[in-house]
C-alpha positions as CSV (number, residue, x, y, z in Angstrom):
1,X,-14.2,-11.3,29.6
2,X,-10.5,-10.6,30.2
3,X,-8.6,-8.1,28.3
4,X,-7.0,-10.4,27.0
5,X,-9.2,-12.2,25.5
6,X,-11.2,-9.1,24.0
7,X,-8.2,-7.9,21.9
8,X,-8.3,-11.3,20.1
9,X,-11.2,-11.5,19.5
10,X,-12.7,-12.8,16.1
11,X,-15.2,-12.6,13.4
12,X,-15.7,-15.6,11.5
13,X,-15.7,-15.0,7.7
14,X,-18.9,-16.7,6.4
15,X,-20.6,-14.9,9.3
16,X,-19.2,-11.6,7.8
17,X,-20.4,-12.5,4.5
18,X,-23.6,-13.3,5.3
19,X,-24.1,-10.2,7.5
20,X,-27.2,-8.0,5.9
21,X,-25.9,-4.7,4.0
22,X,-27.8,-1.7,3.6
23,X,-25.6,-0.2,0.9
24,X,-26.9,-0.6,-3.0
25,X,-25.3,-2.7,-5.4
26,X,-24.6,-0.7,-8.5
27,X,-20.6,-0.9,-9.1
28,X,-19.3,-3.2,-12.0
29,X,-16.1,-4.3,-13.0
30,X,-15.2,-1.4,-15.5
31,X,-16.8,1.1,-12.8
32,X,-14.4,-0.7,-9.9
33,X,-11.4,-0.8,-12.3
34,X,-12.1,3.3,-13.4
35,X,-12.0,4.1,-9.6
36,X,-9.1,2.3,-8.6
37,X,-7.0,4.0,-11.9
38,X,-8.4,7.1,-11.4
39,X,-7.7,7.1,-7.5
40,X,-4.2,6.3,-8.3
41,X,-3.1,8.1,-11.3
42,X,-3.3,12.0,-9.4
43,X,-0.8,14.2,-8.1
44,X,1.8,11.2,-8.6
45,X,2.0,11.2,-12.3
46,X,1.5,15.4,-12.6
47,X,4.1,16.0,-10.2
48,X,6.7,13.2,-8.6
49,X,8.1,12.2,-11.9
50,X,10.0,16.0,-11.9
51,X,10.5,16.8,-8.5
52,X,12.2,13.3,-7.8
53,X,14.7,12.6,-10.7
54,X,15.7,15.9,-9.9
55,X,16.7,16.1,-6.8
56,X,16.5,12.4,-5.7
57,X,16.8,9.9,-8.2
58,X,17.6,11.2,-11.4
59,X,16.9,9.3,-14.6
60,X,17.1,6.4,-12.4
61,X,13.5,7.3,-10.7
62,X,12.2,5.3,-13.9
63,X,13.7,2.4,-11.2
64,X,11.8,3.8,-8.4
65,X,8.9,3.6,-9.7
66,X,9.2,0.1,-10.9
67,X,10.6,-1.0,-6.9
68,X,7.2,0.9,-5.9
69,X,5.1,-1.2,-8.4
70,X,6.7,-4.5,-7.2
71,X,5.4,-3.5,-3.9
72,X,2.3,-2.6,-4.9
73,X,1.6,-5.6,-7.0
74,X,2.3,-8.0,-4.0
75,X,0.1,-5.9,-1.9
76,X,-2.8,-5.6,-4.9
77,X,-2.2,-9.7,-5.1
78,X,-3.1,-9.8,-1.6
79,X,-6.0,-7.5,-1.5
80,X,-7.5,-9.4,-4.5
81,X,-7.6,-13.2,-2.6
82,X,-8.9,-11.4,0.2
83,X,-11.4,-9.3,-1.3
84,X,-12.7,-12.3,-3.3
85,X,-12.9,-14.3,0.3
86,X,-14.8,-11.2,2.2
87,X,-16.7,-8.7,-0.4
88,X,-17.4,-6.5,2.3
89,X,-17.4,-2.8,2.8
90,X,-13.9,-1.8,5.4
91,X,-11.3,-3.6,3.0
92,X,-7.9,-4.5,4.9
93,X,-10.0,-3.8,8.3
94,X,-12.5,-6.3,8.0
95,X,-9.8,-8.7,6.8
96,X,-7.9,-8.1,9.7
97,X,-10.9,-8.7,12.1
98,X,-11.6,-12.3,10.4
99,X,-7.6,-13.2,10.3
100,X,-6.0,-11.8,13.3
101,X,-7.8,-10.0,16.1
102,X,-10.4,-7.2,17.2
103,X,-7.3,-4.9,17.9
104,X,-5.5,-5.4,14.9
105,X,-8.7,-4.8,13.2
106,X,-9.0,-1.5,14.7
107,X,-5.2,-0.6,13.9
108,X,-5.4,-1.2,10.5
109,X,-9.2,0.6,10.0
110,X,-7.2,3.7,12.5
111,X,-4.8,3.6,9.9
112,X,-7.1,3.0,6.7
113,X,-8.9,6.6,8.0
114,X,-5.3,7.9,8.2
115,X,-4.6,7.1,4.3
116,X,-8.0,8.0,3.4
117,X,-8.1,11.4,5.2
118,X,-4.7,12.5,4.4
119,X,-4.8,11.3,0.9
120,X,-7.8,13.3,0.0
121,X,-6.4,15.8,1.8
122,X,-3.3,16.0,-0.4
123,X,-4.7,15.6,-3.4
124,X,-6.9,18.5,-2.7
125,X,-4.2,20.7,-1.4
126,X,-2.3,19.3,-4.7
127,X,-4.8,20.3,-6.7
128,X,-5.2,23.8,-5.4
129,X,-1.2,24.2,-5.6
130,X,-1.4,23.1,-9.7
131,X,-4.3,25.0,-10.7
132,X,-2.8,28.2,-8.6
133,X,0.0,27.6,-10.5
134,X,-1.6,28.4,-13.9
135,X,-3.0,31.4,-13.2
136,X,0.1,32.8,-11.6
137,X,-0.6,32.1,-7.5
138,X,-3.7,34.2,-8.0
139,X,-5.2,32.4,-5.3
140,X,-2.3,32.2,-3.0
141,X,-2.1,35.9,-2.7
142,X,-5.6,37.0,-2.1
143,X,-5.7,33.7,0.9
144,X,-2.7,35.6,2.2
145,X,-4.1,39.0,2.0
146,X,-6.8,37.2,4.6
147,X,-4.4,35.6,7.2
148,X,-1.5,34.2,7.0
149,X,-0.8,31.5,9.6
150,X,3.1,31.6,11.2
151,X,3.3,28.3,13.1
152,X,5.6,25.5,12.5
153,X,4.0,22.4,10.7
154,X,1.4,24.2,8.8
155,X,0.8,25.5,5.5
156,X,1.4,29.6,5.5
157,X,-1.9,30.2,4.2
158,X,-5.4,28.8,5.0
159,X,-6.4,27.3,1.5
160,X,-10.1,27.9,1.4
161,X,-10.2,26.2,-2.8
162,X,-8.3,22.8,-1.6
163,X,-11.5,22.6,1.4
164,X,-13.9,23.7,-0.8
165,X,-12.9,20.9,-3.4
166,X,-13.1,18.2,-1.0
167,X,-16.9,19.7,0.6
168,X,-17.9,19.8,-3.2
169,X,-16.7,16.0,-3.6
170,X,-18.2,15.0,-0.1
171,X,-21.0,16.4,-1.3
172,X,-21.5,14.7,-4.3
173,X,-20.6,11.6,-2.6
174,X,-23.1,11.6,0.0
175,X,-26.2,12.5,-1.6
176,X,-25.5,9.2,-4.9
177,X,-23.1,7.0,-6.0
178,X,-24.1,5.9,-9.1
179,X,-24.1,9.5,-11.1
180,X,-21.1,10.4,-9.1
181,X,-19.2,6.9,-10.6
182,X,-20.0,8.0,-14.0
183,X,-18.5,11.4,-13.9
184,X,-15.7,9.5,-12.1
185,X,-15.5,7.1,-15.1
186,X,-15.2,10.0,-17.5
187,X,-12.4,11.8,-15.5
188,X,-10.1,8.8,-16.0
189,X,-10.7,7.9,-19.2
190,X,-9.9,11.6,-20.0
191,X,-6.9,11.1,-17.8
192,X,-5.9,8.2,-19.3
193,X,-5.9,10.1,-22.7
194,X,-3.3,12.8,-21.4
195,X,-1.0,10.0,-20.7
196,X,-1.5,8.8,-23.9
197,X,-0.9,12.1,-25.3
198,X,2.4,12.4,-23.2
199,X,3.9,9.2,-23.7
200,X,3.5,9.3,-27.7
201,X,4.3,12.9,-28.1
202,X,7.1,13.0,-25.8
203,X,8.5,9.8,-27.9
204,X,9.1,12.1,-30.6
205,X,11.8,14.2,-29.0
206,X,13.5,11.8,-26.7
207,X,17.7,11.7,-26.3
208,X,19.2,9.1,-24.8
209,X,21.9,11.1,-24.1
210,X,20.4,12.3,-21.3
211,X,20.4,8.6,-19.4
212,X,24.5,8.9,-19.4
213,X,25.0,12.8,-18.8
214,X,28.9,12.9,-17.5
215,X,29.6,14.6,-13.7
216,X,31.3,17.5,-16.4
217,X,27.6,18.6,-17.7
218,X,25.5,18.6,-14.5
219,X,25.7,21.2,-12.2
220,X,27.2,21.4,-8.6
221,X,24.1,20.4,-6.6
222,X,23.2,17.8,-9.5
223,X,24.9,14.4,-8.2
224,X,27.2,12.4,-10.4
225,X,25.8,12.4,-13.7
226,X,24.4,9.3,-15.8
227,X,21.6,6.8,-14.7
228,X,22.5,7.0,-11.1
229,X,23.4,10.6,-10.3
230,X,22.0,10.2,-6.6
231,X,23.4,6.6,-6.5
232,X,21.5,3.3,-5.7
233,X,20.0,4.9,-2.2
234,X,18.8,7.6,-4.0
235,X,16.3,5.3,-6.3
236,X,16.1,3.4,-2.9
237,X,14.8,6.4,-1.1
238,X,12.7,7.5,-4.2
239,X,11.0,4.6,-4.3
240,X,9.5,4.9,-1.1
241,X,8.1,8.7,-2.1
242,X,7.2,6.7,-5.1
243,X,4.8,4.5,-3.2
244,X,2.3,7.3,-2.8
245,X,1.9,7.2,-6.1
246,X,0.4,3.7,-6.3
247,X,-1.5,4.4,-2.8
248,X,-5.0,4.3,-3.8
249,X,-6.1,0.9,-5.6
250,X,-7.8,-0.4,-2.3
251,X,-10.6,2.1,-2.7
252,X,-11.6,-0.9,-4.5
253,X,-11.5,-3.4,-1.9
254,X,-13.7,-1.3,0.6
255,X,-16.5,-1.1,-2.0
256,X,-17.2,-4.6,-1.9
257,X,-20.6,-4.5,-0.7
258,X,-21.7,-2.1,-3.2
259,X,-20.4,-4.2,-6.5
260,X,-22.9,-6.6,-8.0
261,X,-20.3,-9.5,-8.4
262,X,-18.2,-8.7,-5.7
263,X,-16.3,-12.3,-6.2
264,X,-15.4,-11.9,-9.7
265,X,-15.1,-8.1,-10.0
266,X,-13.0,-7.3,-7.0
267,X,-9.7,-9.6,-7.8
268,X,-10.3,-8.7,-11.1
269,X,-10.3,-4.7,-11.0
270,X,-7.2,-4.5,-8.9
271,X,-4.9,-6.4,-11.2
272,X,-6.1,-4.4,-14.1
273,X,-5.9,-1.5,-12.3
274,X,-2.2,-2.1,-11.0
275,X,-1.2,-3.0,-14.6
276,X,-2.7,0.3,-16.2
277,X,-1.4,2.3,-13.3
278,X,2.1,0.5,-14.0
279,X,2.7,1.6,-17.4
280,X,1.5,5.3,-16.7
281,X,4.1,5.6,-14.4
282,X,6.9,3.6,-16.6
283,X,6.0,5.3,-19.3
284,X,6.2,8.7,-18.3
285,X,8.8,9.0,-16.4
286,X,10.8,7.2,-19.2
287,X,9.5,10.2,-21.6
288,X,9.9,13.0,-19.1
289,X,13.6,11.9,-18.2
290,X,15.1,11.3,-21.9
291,X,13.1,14.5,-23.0
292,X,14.9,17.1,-21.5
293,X,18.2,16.3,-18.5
294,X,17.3,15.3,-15.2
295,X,18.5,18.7,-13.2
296,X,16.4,20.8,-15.7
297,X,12.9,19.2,-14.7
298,X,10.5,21.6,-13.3
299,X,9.6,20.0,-9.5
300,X,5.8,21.0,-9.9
301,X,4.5,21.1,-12.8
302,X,7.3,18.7,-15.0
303,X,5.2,17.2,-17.5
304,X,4.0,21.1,-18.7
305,X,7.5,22.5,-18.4
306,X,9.0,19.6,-20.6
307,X,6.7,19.9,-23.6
308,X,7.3,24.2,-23.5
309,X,10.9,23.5,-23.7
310,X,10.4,21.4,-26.9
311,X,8.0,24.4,-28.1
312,X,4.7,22.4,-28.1
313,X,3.3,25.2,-26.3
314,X,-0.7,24.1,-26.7
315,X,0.2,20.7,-25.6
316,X,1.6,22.3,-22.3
317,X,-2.0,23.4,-21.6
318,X,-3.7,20.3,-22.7
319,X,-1.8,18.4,-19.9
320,X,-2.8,21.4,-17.7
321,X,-6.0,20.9,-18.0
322,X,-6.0,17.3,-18.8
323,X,-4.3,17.3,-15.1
324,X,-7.1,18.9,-13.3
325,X,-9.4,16.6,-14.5
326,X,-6.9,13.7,-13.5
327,X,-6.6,14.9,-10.1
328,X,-10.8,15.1,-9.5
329,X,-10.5,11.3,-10.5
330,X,-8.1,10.9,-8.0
331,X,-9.9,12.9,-5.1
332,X,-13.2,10.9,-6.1
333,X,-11.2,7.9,-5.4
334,X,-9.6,9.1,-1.9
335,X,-12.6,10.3,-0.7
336,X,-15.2,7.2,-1.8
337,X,-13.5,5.1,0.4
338,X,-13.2,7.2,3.8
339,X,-16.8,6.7,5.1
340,X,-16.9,2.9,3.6
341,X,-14.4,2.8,6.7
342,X,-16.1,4.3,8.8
343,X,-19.4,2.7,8.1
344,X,-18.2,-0.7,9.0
345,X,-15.9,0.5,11.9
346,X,-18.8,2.0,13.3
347,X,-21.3,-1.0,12.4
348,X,-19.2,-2.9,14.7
349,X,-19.3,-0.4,17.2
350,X,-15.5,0.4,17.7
351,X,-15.8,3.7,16.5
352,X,-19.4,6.2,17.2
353,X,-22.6,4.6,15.7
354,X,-23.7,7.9,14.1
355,X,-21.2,7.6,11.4
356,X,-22.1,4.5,10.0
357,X,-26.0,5.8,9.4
358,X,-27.0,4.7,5.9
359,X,-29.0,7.7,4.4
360,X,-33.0,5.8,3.4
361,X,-33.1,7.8,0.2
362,X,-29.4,8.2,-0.7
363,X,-28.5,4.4,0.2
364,X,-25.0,6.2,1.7
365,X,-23.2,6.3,5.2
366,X,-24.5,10.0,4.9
367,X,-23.7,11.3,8.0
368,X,-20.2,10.0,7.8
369,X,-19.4,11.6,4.6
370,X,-20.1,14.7,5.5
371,X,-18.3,14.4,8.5
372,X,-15.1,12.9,6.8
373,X,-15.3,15.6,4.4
374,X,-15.3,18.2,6.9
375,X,-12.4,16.9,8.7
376,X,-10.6,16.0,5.1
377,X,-11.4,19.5,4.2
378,X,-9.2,21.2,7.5
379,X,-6.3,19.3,7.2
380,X,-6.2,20.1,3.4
381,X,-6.5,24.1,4.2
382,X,-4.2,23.8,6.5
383,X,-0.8,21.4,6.4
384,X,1.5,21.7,3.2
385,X,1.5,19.1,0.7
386,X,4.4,17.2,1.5
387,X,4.1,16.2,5.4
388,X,0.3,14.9,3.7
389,X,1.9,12.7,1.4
390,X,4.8,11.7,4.1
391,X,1.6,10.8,6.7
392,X,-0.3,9.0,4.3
393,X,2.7,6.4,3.2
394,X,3.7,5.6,6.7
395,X,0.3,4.3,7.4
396,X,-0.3,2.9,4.2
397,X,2.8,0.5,4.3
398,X,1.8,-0.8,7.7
399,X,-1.8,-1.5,6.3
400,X,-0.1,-3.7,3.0
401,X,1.6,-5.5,5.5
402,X,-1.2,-6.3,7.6
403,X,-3.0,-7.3,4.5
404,X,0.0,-9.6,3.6
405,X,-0.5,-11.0,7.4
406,X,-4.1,-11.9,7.0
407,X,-3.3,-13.8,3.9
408,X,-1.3,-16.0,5.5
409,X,-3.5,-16.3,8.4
410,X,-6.3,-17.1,6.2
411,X,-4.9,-19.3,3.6
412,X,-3.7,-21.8,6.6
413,X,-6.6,-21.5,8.7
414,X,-8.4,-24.5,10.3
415,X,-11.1,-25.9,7.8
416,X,-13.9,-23.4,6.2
417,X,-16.0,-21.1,7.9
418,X,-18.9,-22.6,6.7
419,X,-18.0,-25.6,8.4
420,X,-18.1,-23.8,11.9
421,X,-21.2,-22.2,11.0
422,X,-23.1,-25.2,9.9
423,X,-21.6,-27.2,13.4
424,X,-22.5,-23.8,15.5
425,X,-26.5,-24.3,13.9
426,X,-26.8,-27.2,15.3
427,X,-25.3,-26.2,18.9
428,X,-27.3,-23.9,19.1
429,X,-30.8,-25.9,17.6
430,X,-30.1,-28.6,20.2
431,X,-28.7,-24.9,23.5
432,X,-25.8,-27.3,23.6
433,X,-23.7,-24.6,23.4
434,X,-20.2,-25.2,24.7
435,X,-16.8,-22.9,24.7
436,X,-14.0,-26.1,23.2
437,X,-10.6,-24.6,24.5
438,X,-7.6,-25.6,22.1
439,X,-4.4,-25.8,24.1
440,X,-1.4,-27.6,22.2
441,X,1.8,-28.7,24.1
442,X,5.2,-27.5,23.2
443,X,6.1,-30.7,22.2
444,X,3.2,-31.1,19.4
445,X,4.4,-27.3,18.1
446,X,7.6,-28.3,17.5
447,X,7.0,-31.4,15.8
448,X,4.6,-29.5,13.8
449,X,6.9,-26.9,13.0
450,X,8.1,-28.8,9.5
451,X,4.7,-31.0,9.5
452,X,6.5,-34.2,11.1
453,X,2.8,-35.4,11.6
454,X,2.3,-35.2,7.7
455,X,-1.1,-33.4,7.8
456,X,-2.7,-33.4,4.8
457,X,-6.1,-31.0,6.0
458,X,-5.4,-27.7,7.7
459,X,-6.3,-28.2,11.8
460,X,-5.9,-25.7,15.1
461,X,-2.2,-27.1,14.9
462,X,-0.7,-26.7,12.0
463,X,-3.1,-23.1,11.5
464,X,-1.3,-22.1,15.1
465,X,2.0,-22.9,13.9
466,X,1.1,-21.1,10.8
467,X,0.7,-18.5,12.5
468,X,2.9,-17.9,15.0
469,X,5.7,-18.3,12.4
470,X,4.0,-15.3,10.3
471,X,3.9,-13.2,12.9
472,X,7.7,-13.9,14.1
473,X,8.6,-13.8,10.3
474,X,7.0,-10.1,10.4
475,X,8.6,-9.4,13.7
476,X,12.0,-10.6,12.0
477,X,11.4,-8.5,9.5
478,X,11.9,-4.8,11.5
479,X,15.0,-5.3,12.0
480,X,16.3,-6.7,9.1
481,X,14.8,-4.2,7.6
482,X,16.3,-1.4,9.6
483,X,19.8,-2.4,8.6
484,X,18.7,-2.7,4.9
485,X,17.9,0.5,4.6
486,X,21.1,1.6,6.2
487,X,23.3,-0.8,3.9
488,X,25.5,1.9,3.1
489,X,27.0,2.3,6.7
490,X,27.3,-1.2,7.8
491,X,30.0,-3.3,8.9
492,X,31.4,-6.5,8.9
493,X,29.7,-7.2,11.6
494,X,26.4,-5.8,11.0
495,X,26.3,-8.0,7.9
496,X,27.1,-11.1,9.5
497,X,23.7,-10.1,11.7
498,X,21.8,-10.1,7.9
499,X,22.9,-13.0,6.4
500,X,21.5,-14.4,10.0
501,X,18.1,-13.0,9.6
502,X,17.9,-13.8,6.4
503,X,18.6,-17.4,7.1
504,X,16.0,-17.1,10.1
505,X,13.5,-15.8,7.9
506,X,14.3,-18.6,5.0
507,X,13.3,-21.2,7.9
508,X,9.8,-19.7,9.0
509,X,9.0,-19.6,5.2
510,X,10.0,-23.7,5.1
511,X,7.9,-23.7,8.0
512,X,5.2,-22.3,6.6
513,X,5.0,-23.7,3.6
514,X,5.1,-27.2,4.7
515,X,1.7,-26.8,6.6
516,X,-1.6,-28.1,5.2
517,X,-3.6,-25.3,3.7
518,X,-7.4,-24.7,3.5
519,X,-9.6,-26.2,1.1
520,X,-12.0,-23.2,1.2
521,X,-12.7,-22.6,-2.8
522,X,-11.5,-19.0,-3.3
523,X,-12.4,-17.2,-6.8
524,X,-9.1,-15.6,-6.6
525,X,-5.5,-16.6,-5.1
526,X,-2.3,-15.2,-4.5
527,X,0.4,-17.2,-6.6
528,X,3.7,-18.4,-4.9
529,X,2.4,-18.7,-1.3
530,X,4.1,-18.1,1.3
531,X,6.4,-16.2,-1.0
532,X,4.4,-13.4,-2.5
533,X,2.6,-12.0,0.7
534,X,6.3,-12.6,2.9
535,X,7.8,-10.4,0.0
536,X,4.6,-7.8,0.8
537,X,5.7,-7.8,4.6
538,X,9.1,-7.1,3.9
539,X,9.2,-4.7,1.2
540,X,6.8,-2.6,2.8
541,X,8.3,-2.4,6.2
542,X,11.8,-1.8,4.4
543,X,10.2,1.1,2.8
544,X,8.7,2.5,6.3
545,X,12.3,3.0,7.4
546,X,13.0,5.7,5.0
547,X,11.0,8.1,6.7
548,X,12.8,10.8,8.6
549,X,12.3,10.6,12.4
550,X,9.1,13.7,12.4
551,X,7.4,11.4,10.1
552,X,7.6,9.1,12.4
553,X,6.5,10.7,15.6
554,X,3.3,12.1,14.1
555,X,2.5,8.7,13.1
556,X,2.6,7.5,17.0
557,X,0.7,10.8,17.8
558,X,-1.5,9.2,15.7
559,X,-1.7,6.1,16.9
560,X,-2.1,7.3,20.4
561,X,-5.2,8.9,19.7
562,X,-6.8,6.1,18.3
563,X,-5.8,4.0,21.2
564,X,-7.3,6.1,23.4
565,X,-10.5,6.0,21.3
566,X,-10.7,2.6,21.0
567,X,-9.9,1.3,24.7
568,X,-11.9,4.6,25.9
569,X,-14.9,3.8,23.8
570,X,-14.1,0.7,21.4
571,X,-13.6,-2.4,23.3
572,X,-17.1,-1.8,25.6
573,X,-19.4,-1.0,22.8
574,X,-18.2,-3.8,20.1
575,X,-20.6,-5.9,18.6
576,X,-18.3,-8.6,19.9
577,X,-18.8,-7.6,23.4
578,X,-22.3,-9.1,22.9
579,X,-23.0,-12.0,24.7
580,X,-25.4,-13.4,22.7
581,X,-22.3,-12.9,19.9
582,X,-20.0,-14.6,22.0
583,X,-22.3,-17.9,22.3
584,X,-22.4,-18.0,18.5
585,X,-18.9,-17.5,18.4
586,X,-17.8,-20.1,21.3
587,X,-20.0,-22.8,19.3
588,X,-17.2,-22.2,16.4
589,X,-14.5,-23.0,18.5
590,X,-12.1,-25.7,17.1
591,X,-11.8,-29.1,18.6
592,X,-8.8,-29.6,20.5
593,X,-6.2,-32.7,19.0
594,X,-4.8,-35.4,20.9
595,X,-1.1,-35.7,19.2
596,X,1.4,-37.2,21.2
């Protein structure tokens, strides 16, 4: 098979779904929704709120995080049709392999270890830092009294807590889900409480005076005063560090093999968790900033320093505490989803078989746990907290819009899957088996492009065209998106160049829309299609280009290495490489249309 042909390679959905699991069912809705809230409210709400309105944002983070949640909620939208079409265990990954390609697959599952890794990581490292904190950098000093590490790019201290937290949550992981889901149930609804706590008790000593400080009463370093002391690309560039604090509510999507109505449950729990996770964030923020001005916020621990300024002394260590216990709901959720990725990445044979072993006794990818955790637990110990949370975001914004892709890849596809797999049956009960190529002339695309032949049923046609305008859509997107987040500095001319791509972009959406869509019943869809997921792809890679240039270059590092893994060791040992796979798969092939 060409190389070619092996990158694009396909799984079909209804043969994903049918595939046998090994994995036990025990996850419900209220467990799913407790896991995707407590993976998301962590270090975020603890610690972002202070360090970013005051030095970034200023009251007007309260806007940063609502531009984050409107990127979120387009991504959650998209994760929840397409968790409801594939309940599966590898989320955006096995998405990817049913919508787009083999390769694609693999990039989004390289990057889906990336978020996972890193995020557990720096919550772990987080943690360490906040419970340090409270007992005065005890721990800090004696891990420097045992080496101290003087190389750029790493933390000055080998943090031996922040990799024993994640071990001890790997641990847990490994060896049972079902206890470990109920003390994760319990750490968010205590979490949950605290923000409670914060958001009515805060309410009581709020000043709106402090939204519309004047340039007079703020110091040097401080900005301009008011709502916008950083301006509107500081709440801009916020926003983007405010994205790692909604990271973490597709944990729910890769559990989809272990939830006993995946269909109903899945959609379900990432709306509700979005919402809750939504006015967490709102709300505090909104508290913390009108509480006490935004250049006298405490950039680690904010919500403890406000409430000792006000003299609620006992409430300080109620959040302190009420904190810790927020952040082990977090980890849970980070780390729970790491070797669901590497189960099915590895079931598929792109990645090493070995970590993809389900335990017999403990029903879990055992192996893999331990492993993640391991690796999890280094990078904790020993990169600082911020290049983590940097790292994680990048990769995480590519995955939404990947997600966002594979919606409109799906949504416009050629009939059902079950449809191919009834028709491939009986190819292969009568060894009739024959490879149907689909080749359309230029002429028939660009008739189709606006529907001319008034299709009423989705077909290889209009599904191409579909697709190749969501993918030049996305490609439109970079650099529209790269002048956007430069707005500030452009000219006449460079905004002649937007209102082009806009208009380009406003086309391939006509486009799109006007082709037939599948009839495949769904229990959940996104609203406003093409709209919602194109607003997905956009926002997210607008976001990307906020990241300073290092960012940047350890993501490619990254994606190097997995390159290397996957054309070193990947494309040879995939399940797809199977002939007997590729029969099944040529007797699903679409039947080619005559059109003049």
């Amino acid at each position: 098979m060409a190389v070619g042909k092996k990158l694009n390679r396909k799984k079909t959905m209804a043969g994903v779904v049918r595939e046998s699991s090994m994995l036990d069912r025990v996850l419900t809705t209220t467990d799913l929704t407790a896991l995707g809230v407590g993976s998301t409210i962590g270090v975020g709400v603890y610690v972002l709120p202070g360090a970013l309105s005051k030095y970034v944002a200023g009251p007007a983070v309260v806007v940063s995080f609502f531009i984050a949640a409107v990127a979120s909620v387009f991504a959650g939208l998209c994760y929840a049709e397409l968790s409801s079409r594939v309940p599966r265990a590898g989320s955006a990954y096995s998405y990817a392999y049913i919508a787009v390609g083999e390769l694609a697959a693999f990039i989004v599952g390289w990057n889906l270890l990336l978020e996972y890794t890193i995020g557990g990581a720096s919550i772990a490292r987080g943690m360490s830092l906040y419970i340090d904190a409270l007992t005065n950098k005890t721990m800090e000093t004696a891990f420097r009294g045992l080496y101290e590490i003087e190389l750029p790019y790493l933390s000055e201290y080998f943090d031996f807590f922040a990799m024993f937290i994640v071990l001890l949550f790997s641990v847990a992981l490994a060896c049972g889900l079902k206890d470990s889901v109920r003390l994760n149930n319990l750490f968010t609804l205590l979490n949950c409480a605290i923000m409670v706590i914060v958001i009515v008790g805060g309410s009581f000593h709020i000043d709106f005076k402090n939204w519309s400080l004047p340039k007079a009463e703020v110091p040097n370093w401080a900005g301009e005063g008011g709502f916008w002391p950083y301006g509107l690309q500081g709440a801009l560039q916020g926003a983007a560090t405010c994205f790692y604090g909604y990271v973490g509510f597709d944990c729910i999507a890769a559990s989809g093999e272990e939830v006993k109505n995946p269909q109903k449950s899945l959609p379900l729990a990432i709306v509700l968790s979005l919402f809750i996770v939504f006015l967490a964030y709102s709300g505090v923020s909104a508290v913390l900033t009108l509480m006490i001005p935004y250049y006298a916020q405490d950039a680690n621990m904010p919500l403890s320093h406000a409430f000792d300024v006000i003299g609620w002394t006992s409430l300080k260590w109620i959040i302190g505490v009420g904190a810790v216990f927020g952040m082990c709901a977090c980890m849970f959720g980070s780390m729970y989803p790491l070797p669901r990725i590497l189960y099915a990445m590895s079931n598929d044979g792109l990645i090493f078989k070995s970590l993809g072993k389900v335990h017999p006794r403990f029903k879990t990818p055992f192996f893999g746990t331990i492993f993640a955790g391991i690796i999890t637990g280094f990078f904790a110990a020993l990169l600082n907290l911020q290049q983590l949370v940097d790292m994680m975001t990048i990769g995480t914004l590519l995955v939404y819009v990947m997600v966002a892709v594979c919606v409109l890849y799906t949504r416009y596809q050629e009939q059902s899957d079950m449809d191919y797999d009834i028709l491939a049956d009986e190819y292969i009960e009568s060894t009739a088996l024959v490879t149907i190529k689909v080749q359309h002339t230029k002429k028939q695309i660009l008739k189709q492009l606006f529907n001319f032949h008034k299709f009423v049923r989705a077909n290889s046609l209009s599904s191409y065209v579909a697709s190749l305008q969501t993918t030049c859509f996305t490609i439109v997107c970079l650099p529209l998106g790269l002048y956007l987040s430069h707005w500030y500095e452009l000219n006449s001319t460079h905004w002649i160049i937007v209102q082009v791509l806009v208009g380009v972009m406003i086309l391939q959406l006509v486009s799109i829309a006007m082709q037939p869509t599948s009839k495949t019943p769904v229990a959940f869809k996104v609203p406003l299609v093409p709209l919602t997921p194109a607003l997905s792809i956009f926002i997210n890679i607008y976001l990307m280009f906020f990241f300073d240039i290092y960012t940047w270059t350890k993501f490619i590092i990254w994606m190097i290495i997995g390159f290397a893994i996957y054309f070193g060791y990947g494309i040879t040992h995939s399940k797809e490489n199977n002939p007997e796979i590729n029969i099944v798969n040529s007797s699903q092939s679409k039947t080619s249309l005559n059109i003049d």
